[in-house]
Structures are given as structure tokens and as C-alpha cells.
N, C-alpha and C positions, 0 to 999 in steps of 0.2 A: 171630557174633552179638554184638551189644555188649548191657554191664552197664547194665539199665534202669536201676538205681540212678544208673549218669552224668550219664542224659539231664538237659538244662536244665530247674529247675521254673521254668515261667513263671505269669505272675499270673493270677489270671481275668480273663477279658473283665469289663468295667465292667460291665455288667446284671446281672453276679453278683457284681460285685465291691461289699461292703455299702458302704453311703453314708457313715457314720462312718470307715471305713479312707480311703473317695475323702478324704474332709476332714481326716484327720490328715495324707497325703500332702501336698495343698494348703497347709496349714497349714507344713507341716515346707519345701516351694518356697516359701514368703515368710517364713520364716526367722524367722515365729513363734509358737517353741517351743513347742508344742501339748503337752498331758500328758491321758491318760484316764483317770478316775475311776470306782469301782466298778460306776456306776451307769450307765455310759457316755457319759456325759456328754465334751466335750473343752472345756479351758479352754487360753487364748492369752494373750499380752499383746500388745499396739501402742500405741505413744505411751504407754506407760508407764499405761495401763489396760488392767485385769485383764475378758476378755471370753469367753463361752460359746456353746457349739454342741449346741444339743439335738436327735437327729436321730428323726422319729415317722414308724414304718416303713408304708408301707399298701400298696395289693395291689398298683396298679396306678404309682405313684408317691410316693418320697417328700417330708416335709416337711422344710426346714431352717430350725432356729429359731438366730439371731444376738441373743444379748442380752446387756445389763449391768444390774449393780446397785453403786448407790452409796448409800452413808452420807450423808445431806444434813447439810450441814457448819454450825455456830452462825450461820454472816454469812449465811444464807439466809434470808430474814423466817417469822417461824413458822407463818403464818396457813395450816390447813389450803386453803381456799379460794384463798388467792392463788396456793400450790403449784400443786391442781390444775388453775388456766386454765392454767396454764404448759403442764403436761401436755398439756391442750385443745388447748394454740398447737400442740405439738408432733407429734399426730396429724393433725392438720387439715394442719399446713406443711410439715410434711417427708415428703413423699413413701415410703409402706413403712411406714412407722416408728410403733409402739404406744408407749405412755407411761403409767405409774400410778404409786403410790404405794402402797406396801407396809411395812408395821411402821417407819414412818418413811426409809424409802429410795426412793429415785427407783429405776425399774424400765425400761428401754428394751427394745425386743424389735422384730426383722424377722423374718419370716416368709416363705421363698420352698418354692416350688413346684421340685422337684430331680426331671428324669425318671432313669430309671435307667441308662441309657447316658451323662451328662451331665457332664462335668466338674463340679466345685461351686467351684473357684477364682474364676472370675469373680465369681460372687455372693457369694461373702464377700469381698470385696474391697470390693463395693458395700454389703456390711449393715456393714459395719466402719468405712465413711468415713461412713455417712448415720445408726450411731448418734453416733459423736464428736463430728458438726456438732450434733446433735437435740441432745445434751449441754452443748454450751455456750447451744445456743437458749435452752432450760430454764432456763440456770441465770442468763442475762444478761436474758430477760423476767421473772423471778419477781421478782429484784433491784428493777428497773424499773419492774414492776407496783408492787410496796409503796411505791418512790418517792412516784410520781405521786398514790398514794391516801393519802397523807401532803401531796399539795401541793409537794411538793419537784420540780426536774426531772431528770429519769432522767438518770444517766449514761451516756456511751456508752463501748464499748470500748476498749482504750486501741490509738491507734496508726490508729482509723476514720479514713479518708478525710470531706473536709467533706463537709457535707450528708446524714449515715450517720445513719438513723434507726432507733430500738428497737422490735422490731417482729417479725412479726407478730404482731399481738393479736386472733388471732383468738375469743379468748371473749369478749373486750369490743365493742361496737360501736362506729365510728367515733365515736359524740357522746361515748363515753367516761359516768363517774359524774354529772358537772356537766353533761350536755345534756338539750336535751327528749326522751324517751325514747320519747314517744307514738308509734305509725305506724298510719297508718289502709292498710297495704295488705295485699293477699292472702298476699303472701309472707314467710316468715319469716327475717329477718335476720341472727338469731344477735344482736339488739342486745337490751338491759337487763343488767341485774347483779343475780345475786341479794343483795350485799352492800346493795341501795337499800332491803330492806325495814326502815324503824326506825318 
């Protein structure tokens, strides 16, 4: 008879195996660098941004929260409001993807549905590309938005292909500040600006 102590410890099967371990594992096959914090939190880099994994355990499935927080930097126009359309543009445009503003820092967050058998590789794969794009959306409309409400024309990014427009703007509506803002129809557009009341 052999020493149980020999036998091979193998892992648990995924449905037991917790959702934070599947994601440090994940984390640790794309080779980045994951570290766990008191609280159990996991934090990553990619692209040389600093990004989190909050995992909210519940009975029959859990949730995987993919977020970043940035320090919004002086060349960002100050205007509380111009900030948050940006944010606007950015839940409305990009698909998953939440946006706020927090003690002056931009706040990105994806939120996926993780069953318990599930790998979670894939999905941070996909919350990790569609906050970094959200990220630049943010921070090349906000730029852009203060442009235009100055009169000035928005720059574009550098290196865009012709015809590359700023955009989208989805808090503002197509007439923009300077159109007639009036609509006589049942539906609601998402047009006017609260900036027009003076």
C-alpha cells in the first residue's frame, strides 16, 4: 500500500476552485504580474497602466469587476461638466464599459457576469482592451469638447488617417451649442446642453 502522503495534490475542479485564484492564474498566463492585496483585491499592469480585479462572490454566479483609476492630469480642461459628457460619451460608446468621476480622477469599470466552471481569461482580456480604448476616448473628447466650446477646432489625434473625426459626442447633440435646439417630436434625442442656460 502506498504513502497517501505521495499521492499527486491536484487542484480543485473550477466550480470550487474561487474565482480570484481562476484570475490570479489568468492573470499570471498573460504575464501580467498580478499581486493580491489584503482585501483581496488583484491589481495588473498592461500598457504600462496600473489596472484592478474585484471579485463579488454570490450564490449561484460570480461577478468580475475590471477597473482603472487615473489622476486627471492639468492639460485636461477643468470644467466639471465638460469632464462628465466625456464620461457620457463613454458609457453610451463603448460597449461594457462605466465611467465617473471621483475626488477628481477618472474611474473606468467593466463588469462581467463569471459562471463558476468558466475560465475568466477571456474576459479580462476583453475588459482590459475596452477600458484602455474608453481611456483614450475620454481623454481625446473632453480635450475636444473644451476646443470647440472655446470656437477653436478640435484637434485630432496624431498620426489619424484623413477624414478621422472627434467623436463620439454622445451628450451633445448633433446641432451642437450654436444650433436650433428646439424639437417638436415625441422622442428624446439626448440633444441640448445644459451649459446653454445663461
Amino acid at each position: 500500500m502506498s504513502d497517501p502522503t505521495s499521492l499527486p495534490n491536484f487542484p480543485p475542479p473550477p466550480q470550487e476552485h474561487p474565482l480570484t485564484g481562476r484570475v490570479l492564474d489568468a492573470l499570471q498566463d498573460l504575464q501580467m504580474s498580478p499581486n493580491l492585496d489584503k482585501a483581496g483585491d488583484v491589481s495588473f499592469e498592461v500598457q504600462n497602466q496600473k489596472l484592478f480585479v474585484k471579485v463579488i462572490e454570490g450564490e449561484q454566479f460570480d461577478i468580475m469587476r475590471v477597473f482603472g483609476q487615473w489622476q486627471i492630469a492639468s492639460s485636461v480642461p477643468e470644467d466639471l461638466l465638460t469632464r462628465l459628457n466625456g464620461c457620457n460619451d463613454v458609457t453610451l460608446g463603448v460597449n461594457l464599459v462605466k465611467a465617473g468621476i471621483a475626488s477628481g480622477n477618472l474611474v473606468l469599470a467593466v463588469e462581467q457576469i463569471i459562471a463558476r466552471a468558466e475560465k475568466p481569461k477571456p474576459k479580462i482580456q476583453i475588459a482590459t482592451g475596452l477600458l484602455l480604448q474608453a481611456l483614450q476616448l475620454w481623454h481625446r473628447n473632453v480635450v475636444a469638447k473644451s476646443q470647440a466650446e472655446q470656437g477653436l477646432e478640435p484637434e485630432l489625434p496624431e498620426g489619424a488617417p484623413e477624414g478621422t473625426e472627434v467623436g463620439p459626442w454622445l451628450s451633445v447633440g448633433p446641432q451642437g451649442r450654436s444650433g436650433d435646439q428646439g424639437s417638436s417630436g415625441g422622442e428624446s434625442t439626448g440633444e441640448g446642453d445644459p451649459q446653454d442656460q445663461s
